[in-house]
N, C-alpha and C positions, 0 to 999 in steps of 0.2 A: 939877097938874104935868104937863108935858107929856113924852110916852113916844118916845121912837126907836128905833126894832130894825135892828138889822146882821145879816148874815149871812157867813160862812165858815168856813174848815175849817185843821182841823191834817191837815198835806199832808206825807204820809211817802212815801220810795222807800227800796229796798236798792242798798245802794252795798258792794261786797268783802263778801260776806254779814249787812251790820248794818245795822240801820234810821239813816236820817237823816229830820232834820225840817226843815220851810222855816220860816225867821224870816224877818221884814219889819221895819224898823228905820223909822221916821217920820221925818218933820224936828225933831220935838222930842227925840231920842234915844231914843225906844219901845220896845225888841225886843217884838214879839209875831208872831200868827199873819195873813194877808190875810184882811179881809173889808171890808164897804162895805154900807151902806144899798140897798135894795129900790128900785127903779125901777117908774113905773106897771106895773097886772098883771103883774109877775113873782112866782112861786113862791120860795120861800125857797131851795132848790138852784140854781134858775136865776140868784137872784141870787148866791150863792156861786160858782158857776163863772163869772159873767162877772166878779165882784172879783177872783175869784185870778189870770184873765187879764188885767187890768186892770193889774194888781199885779207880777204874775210871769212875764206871755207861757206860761204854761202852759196846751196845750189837752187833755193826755192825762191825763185824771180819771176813776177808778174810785171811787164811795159805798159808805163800807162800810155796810151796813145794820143798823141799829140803835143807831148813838152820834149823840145828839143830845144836846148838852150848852147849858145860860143860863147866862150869867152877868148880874147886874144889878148894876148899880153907877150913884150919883150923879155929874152933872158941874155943877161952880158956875159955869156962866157969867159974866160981867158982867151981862147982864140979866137972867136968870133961871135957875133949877136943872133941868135935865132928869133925867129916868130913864132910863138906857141900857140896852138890852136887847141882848146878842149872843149869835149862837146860831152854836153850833160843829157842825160836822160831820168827819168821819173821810175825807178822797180821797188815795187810791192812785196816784203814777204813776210812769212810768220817765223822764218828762223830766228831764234834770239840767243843760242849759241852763235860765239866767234873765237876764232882760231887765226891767227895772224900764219899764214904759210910762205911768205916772203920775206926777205933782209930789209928791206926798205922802210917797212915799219914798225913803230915801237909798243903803239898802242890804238886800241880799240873800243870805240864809247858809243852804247846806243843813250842819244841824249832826247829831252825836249827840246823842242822850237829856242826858246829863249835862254837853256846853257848852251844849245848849239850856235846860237848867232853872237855870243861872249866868248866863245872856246875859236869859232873859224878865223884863220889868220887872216884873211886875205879880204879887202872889201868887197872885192868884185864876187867873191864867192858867197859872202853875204848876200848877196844882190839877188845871186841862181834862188838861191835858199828861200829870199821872198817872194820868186816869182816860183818857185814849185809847192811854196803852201797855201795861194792865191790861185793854182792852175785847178 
């Protein structure tokens, strides 16, 4: 079975003293977090900082160290079943403009904790989500 890895991060800023989070919404109606596949020799953080700019025009990213979160999950193609592999990291910024610079997505939301974990599609993304407001 053939394996794909992605990389990016759950991208929190303070906004009126409370954390918000960055959703990314797909063309398919997605809510989740920016990430995107590894390009030749890039690092896993270099690819996540070039996704989220990709994604969200955000260039001011702070790593927190130490949350590195996978999640792995199937995708049934029409031709064949892939392994997804995405790997989440924790960045810091004070940007609160966003600019969607890619086709892929439709919409962009700095939310709270609690419209973020009703907006994300996916459980298991829910899951990242609790452990990066716990880390």
């Amino acid at each position: 079975m053939e394996k794909q890895y992605s990389y990016g991060a759950i991208v929190v800023r303070e906004e009126n003293g409370k954390l918000v989070y960055l959703l990314v919404k797909n063309f398919r109606g997605e809510w989740g977090f920016p990430k995107g596949h590894k390009e030749k020799d890039e690092k896993p953080l270099e690819t996540a900082i070039r996704e989220i700019w990709e994604e969200t025009s955000i260039k001011d990213l702070k790593f927190a160290p130490g949350f590195k979160e996978e999640l792995v999950y199937k995708y049934e193609g029409e031709i064949k079943t892939i392994e997804k592999h995405a790997i989440y990291f924790i960045a810091v910024t004070t940007q609160s403009e966003l600019k969607c610079l890619d086709a892929e997505h439709t919409e962009l939301r700095w939310v709270p904790y609690e419209e973020a974990i009703k907006l994300l599609t996916f459980e298991n993304t829910k899951e990242i989500l609790k452990k990066a407001r716990s880390a």
